[in-house]
C-alpha positions in Angstrom: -86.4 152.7 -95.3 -86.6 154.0 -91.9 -89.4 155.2 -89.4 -87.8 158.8 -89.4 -89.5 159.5 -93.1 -93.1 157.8 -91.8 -93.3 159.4 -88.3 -92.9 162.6 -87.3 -89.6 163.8 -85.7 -91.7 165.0 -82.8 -93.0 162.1 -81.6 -89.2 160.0 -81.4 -88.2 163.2 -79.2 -91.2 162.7 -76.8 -90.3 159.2 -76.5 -86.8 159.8 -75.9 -87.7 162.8 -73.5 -90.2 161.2 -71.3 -89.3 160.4 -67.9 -88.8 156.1 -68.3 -86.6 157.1 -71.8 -84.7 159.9 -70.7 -83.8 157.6 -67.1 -82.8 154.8 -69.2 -80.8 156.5 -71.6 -78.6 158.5 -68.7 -78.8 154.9 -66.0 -76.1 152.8 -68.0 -76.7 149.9 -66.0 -80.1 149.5 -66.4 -79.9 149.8 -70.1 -77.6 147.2 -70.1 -79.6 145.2 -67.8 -82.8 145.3 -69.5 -81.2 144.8 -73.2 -80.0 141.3 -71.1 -83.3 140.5 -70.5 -84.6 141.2 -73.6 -82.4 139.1 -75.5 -83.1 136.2 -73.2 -86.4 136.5 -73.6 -86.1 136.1 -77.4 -84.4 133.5 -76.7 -86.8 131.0 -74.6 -89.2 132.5 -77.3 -87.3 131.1 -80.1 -86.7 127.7 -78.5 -90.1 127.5 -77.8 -91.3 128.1 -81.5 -88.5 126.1 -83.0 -89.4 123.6 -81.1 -93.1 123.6 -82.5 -92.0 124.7 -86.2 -90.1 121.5 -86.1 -92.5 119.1 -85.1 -94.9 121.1 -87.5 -92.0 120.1 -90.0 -91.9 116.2 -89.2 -88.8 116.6 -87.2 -88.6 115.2 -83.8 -90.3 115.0 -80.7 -93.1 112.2 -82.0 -94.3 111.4 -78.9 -96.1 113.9 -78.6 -98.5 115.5 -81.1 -98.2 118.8 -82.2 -101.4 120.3 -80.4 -99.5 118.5 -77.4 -96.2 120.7 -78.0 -98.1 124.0 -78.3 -100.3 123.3 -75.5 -97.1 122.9 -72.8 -94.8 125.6 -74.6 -97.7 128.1 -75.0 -96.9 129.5 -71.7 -93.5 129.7 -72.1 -93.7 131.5 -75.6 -96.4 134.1 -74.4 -94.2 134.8 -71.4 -91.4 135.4 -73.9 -93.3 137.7 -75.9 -94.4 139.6 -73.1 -90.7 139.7 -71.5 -89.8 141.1 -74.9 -91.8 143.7 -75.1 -91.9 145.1 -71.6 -88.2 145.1 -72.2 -88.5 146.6 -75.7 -90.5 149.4 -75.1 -87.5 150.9 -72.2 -85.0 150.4 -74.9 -86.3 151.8 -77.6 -87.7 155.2 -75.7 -83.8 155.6 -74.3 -82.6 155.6 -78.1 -85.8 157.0 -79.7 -84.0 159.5 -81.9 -81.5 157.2 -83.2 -83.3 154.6 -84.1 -86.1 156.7 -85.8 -83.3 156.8 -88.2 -82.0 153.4 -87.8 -83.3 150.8 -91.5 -82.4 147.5 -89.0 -84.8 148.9 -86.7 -87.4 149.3 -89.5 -87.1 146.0 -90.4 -87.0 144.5 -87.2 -90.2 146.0 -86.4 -92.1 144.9 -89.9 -90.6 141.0 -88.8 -92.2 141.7 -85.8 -95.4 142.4 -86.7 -95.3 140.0 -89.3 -94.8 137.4 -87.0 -96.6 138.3 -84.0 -99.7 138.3 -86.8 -98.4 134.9 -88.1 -98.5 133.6 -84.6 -101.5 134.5 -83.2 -103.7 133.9 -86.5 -102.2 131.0 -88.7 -99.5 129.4 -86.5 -102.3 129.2 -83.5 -104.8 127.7 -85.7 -102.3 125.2 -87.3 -101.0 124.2 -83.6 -103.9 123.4 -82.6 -105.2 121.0 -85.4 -104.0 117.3 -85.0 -104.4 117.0 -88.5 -101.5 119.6 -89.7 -98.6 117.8 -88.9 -96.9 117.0 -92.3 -99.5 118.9 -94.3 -98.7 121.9 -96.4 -100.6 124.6 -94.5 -98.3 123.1 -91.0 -95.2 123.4 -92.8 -95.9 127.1 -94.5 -96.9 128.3 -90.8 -93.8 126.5 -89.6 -91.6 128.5 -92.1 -93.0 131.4 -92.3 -92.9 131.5 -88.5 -89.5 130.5 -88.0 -88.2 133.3 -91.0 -90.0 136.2 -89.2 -88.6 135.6 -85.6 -84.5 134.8 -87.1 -85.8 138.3 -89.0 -86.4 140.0 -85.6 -83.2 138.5 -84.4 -81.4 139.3 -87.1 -82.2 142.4 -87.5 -82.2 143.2 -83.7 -78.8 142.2 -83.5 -78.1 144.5 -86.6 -78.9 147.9 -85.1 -75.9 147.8 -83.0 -73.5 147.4 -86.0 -75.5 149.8 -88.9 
């Protein structure tokens, strides 16, 4: 499945055509630049939330309860999100075309959504309960949450090889 049979063609060739996506896709450096950036933002995003799916889990960190844990890494993962998607949005508009045609792309953006919805409805609610360490509903949040964002990695990481 890609975007290219959901979207118009149109609107990929606007994106790409626009003044930010056609500089970025003719500025080499930038692009490589920003695709630095965004990868290091999903990564203090990641260790954030693993960090939190763990403890949601029973693993580690029991000093501190898990409202605790969400509460001082909450900055830190909206900052990633953020990062990621002001350094997203560049990157995709330089390669609009291409990855209107692209299925890791697809996927990467339903494991987004997927688990930007997780986080800010379920996973918030769970993290900020004292009761759902160790219960059921704390360890679905914390696997459901840590599958989406390895999806967006993964499949992030798979649009340069497919």
């Amino acid at each position: 499945m890609t975007f290219g049979r959901i979207l118009p063609a149109r609107f990929f060739w606007l994106c790409e055509n626009t003044l930010p996506g056609s500089w970025f896709k003719h500025a080499q450096w930038f692009f490589a630049i920003d695709e630095t950036f965004h990868i290091m933002a999903l990564g203090m995003l990641i260790g954030t939330l693993v960090i939190v799916d763990l403890r949601l889990l029973g693993f580690g960190m029991r000093r501190q309860t898990v409202p605790q844990l969400a509460r001082f890494l909450g900055s830190w993962t909206l900052l990633g999100v953020t990062s990621m998607v002001i350094t997203g949005v560049p990157l995709f508009m330089s390669e609009a075309v291409k990855l209107s045609a692209s299925s890791p792309f697809f996927y990467k953006m339903i494991f987004l959504t997927c688990a930007v919805t997780l986080h800010f409805t379920l996973h918030r609610k769970v993290t900020a309960s004292t009761a759902s360490e160790g219960s059921g509903l704390g360890k679905l949040a914390a696997c459901l949450s840590l599958m989406c964002w390895l999806g967006v990695a993964l499949a992030g990481r798979a649009i340069a090889f497919l």
